[in-house]
C-alpha positions as a Python dict, from the first residue, in 0.01 Angstrom:
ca = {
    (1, 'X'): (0, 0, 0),
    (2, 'X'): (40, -289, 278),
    (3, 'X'): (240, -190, 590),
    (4, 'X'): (329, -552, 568),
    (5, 'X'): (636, -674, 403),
    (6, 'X'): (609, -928, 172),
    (7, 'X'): (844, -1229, 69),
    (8, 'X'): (915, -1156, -314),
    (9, 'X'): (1138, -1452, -317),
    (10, 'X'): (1320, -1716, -98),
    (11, 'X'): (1532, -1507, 53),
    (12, 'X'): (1416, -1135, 29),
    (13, 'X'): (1153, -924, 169),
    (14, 'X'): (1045, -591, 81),
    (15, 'X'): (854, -291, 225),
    (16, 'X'): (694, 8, 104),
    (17, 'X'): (634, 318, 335),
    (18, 'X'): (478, 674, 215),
    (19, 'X'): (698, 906, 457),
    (20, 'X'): (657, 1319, 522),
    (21, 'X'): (950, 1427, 277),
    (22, 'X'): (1115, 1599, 112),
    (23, 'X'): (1379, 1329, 22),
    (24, 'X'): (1655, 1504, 180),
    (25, 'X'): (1558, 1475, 483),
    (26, 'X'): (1433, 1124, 458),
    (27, 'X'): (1767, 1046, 330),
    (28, 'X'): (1924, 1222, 665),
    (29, 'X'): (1751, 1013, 881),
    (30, 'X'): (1928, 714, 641),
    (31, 'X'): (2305, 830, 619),
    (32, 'X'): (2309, 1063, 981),
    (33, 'X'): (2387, 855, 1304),
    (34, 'X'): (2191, 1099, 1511),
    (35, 'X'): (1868, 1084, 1302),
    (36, 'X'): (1918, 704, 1221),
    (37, 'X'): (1961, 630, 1561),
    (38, 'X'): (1644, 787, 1656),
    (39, 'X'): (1463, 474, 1450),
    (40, 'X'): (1765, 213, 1401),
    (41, 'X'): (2102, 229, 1529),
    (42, 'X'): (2335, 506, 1533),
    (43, 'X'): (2696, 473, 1402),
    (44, 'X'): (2967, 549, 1149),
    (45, 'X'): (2854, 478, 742),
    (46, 'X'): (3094, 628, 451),
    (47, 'X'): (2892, 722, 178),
    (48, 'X'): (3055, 541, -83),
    (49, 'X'): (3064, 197, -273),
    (50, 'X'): (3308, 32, -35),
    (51, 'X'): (3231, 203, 267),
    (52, 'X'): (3225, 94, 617),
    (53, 'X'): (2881, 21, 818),
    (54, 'X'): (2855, 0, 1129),
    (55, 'X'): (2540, 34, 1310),
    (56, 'X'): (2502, -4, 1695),
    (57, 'X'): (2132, -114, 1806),
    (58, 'X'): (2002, 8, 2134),
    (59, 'X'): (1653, -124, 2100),
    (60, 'X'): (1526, 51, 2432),
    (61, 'X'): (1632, 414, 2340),
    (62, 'X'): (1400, 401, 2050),
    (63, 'X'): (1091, 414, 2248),
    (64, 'X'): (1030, 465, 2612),
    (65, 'X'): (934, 131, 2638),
    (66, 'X'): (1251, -24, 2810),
    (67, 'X'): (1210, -355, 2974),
    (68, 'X'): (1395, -579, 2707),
    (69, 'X'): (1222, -899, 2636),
    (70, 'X'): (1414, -1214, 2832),
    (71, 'X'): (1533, -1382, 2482),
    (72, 'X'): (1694, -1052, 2344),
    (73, 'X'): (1884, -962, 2733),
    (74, 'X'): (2240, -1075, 2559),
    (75, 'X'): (2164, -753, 2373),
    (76, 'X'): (2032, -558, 2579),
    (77, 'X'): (2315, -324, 2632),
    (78, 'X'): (2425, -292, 2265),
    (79, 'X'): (2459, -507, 1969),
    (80, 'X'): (2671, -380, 1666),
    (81, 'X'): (2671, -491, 1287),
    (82, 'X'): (2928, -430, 1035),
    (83, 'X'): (2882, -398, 686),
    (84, 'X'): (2992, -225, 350),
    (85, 'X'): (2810, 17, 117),
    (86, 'X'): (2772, -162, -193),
    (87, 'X'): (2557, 130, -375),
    (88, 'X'): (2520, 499, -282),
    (89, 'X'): (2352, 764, -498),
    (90, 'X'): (2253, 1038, -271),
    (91, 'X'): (1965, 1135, -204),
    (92, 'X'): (1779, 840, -391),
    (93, 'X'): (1965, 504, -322),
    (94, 'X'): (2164, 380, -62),
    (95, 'X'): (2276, -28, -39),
    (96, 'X'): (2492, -232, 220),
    (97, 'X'): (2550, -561, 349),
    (98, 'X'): (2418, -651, 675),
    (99, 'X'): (2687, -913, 823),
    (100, 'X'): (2590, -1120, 1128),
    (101, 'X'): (2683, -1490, 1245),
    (102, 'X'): (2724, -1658, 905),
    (103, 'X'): (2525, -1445, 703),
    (104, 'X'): (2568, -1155, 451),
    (105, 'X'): (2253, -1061, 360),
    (106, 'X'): (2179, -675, 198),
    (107, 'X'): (1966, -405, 239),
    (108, 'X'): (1873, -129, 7),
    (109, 'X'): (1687, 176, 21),
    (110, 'X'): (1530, 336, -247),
    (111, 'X'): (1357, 754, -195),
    (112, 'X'): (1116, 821, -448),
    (113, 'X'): (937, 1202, -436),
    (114, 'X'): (582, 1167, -462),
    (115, 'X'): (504, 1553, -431),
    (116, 'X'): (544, 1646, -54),
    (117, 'X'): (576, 1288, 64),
    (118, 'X'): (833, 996, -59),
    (119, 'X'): (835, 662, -133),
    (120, 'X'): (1044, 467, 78),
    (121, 'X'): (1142, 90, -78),
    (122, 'X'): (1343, -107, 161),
    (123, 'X'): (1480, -482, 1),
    (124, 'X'): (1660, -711, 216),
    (125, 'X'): (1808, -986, 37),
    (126, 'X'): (2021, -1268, 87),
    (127, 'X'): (1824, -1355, 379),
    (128, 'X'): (1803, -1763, 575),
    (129, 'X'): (1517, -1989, 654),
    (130, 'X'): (1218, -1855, 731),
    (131, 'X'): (1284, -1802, 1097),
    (132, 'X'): (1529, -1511, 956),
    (133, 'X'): (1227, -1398, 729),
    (134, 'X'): (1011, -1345, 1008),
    (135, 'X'): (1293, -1230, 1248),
    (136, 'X'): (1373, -967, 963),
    (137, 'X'): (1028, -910, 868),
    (138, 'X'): (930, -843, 1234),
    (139, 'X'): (1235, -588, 1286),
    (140, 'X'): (1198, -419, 980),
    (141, 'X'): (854, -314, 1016),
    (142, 'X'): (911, -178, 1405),
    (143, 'X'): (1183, 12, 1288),
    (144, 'X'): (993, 161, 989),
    (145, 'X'): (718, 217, 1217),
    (146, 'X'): (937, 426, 1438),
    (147, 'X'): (1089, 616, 1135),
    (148, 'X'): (725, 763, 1050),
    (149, 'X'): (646, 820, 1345),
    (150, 'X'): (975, 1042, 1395),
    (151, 'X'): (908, 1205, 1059),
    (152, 'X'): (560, 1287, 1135),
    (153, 'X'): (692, 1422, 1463),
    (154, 'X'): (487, 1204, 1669),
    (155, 'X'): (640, 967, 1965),
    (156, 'X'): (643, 602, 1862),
    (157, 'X'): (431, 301, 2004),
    (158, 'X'): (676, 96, 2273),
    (159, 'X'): (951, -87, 2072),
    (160, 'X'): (921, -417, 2215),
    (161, 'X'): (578, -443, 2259),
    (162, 'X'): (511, -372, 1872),
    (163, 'X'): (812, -609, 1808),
    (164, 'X'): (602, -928, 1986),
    (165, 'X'): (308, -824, 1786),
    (166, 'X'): (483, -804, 1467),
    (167, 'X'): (657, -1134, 1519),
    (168, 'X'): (319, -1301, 1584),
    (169, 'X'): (190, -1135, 1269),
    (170, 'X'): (443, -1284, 1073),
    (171, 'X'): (476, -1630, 1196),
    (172, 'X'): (148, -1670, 1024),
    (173, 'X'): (224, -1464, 707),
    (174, 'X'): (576, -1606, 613),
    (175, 'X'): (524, -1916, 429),
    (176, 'X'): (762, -2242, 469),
}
């Protein structure tokens, strides 16, 4: 399994992750604000189809890495999405739009037990240009970085700093 995520089609990428289960409490670190914002963004999500999102990123308190790169300072102290649970089947399958400025794309995660780990399957679809698939690409795979590393109860690598990498890394791997 590739820690890469890969375009499956214009608008969609998708990554696989083998995480330290069980699937309950990979799904807490989904649905919880604390535990989500340990690797995301914290916030308020209803666990239902119809449910509000809304996540509020804080990119620096996921590492202690804090010095926020010059082109992401508008965000620097908080950015929040909205969004709506469009599928939610605890503890196996959560789903929910991801709004920003003229976009509603969607993300889905699928938990899979595979024995004393789980398969994590994260699709985001909907997505721009390929600027947004490497944008998405990039910040995806920090995050899910971060979440292994909080599962395995190790500190994660700096957020930024793995972010830049990442991006560079998929400039070349994101086709036209």
């Amino acid at each position: 399994m590739s820690e890469y995520g890969v375009v499956t089609g214009a608008g969609t990428v998708r990554f696989e992750r083998l995480l330290p289960g069980p699937v309950e409490r990979v799904w807490a670190y989904l649905t919880e604000s604390e535990q989500r914002g340990s690797w995301l963004a914290p916030g308020k999500m209803e666990l239902r189809v119809g449910g509000r999102v809304e996540l509020t990123f804080h990119h620096a308190d996921l590492s202690g890495e804090k010095t926020t790169p010059a082109r992401y300072r508008s965000v620097e102290g908080g950015d929040t999405l909205h969004g709506q649970v469009t599928r939610c089947e605890p503890p196996r399958v959560l789903s929910f739009t991801w709004d920003e400025v003229g976009q509603n794309s969607e993300v889905s995660f699928e938990l899979t037990p595979r024995g004393e780990a789980v398969l994590l399957v994260l699709t985001h679809r909907r997505l721009g240009g390929r600027a947004e698939r490497v944008s998405v690409a990039s910040g995806w795979h920090t995050h899910l970085g971060i979440l292994g590393d909080r599962l395995a109860d190790r500190e994660p690598l700096g957020f930024w700093s793995t972010h830049a990498q990442l991006e560079a890394d998929y400039e070349q791997r994101v086709a036209e």
